[in-house]
SEPA-494228 format. One record per residue (C-alpha): residue in one letter; x, y, z. Coordinates in Angstrom, 2 decimals. Layout:
N
A / X / Y / Z $
...
END
This chain:
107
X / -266.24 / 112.16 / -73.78 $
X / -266.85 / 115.92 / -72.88 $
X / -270.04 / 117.93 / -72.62 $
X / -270.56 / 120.93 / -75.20 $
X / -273.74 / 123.09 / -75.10 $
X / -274.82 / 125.04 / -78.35 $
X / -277.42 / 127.53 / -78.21 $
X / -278.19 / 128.54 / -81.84 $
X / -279.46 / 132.52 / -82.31 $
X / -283.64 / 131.67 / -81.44 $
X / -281.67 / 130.37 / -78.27 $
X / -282.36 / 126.93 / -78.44 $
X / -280.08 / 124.73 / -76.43 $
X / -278.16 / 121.17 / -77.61 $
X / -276.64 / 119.31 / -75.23 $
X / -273.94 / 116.86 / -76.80 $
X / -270.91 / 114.64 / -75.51 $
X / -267.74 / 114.59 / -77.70 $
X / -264.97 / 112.28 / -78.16 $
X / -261.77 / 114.21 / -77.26 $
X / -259.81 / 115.11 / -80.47 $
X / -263.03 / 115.89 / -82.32 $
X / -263.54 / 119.98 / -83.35 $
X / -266.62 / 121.68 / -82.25 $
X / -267.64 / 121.77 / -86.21 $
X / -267.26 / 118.11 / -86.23 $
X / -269.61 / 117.24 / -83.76 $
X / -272.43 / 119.99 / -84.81 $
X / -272.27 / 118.50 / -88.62 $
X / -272.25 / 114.37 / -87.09 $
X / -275.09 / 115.18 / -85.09 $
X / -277.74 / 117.37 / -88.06 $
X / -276.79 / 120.30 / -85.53 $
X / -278.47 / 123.33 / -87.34 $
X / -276.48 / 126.95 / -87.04 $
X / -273.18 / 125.35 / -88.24 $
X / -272.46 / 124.69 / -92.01 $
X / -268.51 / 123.89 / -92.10 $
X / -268.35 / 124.40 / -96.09 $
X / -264.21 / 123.76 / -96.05 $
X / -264.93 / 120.55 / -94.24 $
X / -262.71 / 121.89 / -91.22 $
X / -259.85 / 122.74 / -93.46 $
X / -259.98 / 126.56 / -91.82 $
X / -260.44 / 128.09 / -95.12 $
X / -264.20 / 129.60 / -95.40 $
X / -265.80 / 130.82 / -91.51 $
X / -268.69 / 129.26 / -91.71 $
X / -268.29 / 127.56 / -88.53 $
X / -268.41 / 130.56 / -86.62 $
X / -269.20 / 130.47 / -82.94 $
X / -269.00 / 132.51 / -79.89 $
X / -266.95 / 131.20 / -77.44 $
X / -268.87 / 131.37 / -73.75 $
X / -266.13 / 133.86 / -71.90 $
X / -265.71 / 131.19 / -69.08 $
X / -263.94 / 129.08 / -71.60 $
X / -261.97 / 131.60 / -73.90 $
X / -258.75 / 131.06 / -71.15 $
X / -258.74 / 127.73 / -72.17 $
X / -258.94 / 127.66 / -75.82 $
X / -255.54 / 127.35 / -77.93 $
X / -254.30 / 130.99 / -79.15 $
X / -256.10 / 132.12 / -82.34 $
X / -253.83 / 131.12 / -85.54 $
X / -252.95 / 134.15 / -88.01 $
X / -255.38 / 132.38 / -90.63 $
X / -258.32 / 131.79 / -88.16 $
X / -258.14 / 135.49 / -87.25 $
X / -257.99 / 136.63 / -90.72 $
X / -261.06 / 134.33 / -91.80 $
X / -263.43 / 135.53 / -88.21 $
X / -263.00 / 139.33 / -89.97 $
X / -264.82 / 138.00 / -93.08 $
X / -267.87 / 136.19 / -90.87 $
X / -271.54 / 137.20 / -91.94 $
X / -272.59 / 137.58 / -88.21 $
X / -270.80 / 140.32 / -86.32 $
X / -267.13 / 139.28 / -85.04 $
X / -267.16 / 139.62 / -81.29 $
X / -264.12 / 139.65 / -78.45 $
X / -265.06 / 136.11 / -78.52 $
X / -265.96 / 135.15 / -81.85 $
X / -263.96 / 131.46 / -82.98 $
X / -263.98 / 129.09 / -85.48 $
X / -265.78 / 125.66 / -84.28 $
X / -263.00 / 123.91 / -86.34 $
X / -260.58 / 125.38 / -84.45 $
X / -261.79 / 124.16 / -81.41 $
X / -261.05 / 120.31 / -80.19 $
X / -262.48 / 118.78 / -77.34 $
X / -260.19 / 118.12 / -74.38 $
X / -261.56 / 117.31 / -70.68 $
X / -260.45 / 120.99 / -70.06 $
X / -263.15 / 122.11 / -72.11 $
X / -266.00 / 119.71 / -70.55 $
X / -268.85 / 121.80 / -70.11 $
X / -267.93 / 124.41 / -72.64 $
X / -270.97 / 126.36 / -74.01 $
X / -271.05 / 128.38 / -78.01 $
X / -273.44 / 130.19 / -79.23 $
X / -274.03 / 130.56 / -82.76 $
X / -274.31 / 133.44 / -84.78 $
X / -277.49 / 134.17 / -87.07 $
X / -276.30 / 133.16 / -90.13 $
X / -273.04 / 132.22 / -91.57 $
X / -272.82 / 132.75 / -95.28 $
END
């Protein structure tokens, strides 16, 4: 299990462990976690999972795919340097501790 922290726009903090494998979308959806809607289920096909990535962390994430980048120009929030998709994102005991923020809305 790993440690993610998301603070959603009003800047409310949730603290939740993670299995390794599972995407950041995953666990926000599993556990009612408000700020994430995941419409494609994960499939990488809609951005509503968008997240900011804390920049202590970005080093560490897998390269952004061609798709993923394509879909973060088309978020309703603002894409930022560090903008990702939460489905994108899996768990890994190289990311324990990692912290998102979400964005104000996402569709």
């Amino acid at each position: 299990m790993s440690k993610v922290t998301y603070i959603d726009f009003a800047g409310n903090t949730t603290e939740l462990d993670l299995a390794n494998g599972m995407t950041l979308m995953q666990g926000a959806l599993m556990n009612g976690l408000d700020g994430i809607e995941g419409e494609c289920s994960g499939s990488c096909a809609c951005a509503t999972c968008h997240c900011y990535v804390d920049e202590a962390y970005l080093g560490k994430l897998p390269e952004i795919s061609e798709n993923e980048d394509e879909l973060l120009d088309s978020t309703v929030s603002e894409r930022l340097p560090n903008s990702r998709l939460s489905c994108q994102i899996r768990m890994s005991d190289e990311l324990d501790g990692i912290v998102v923020r979400l964005p104000e809305e996402q569709s």
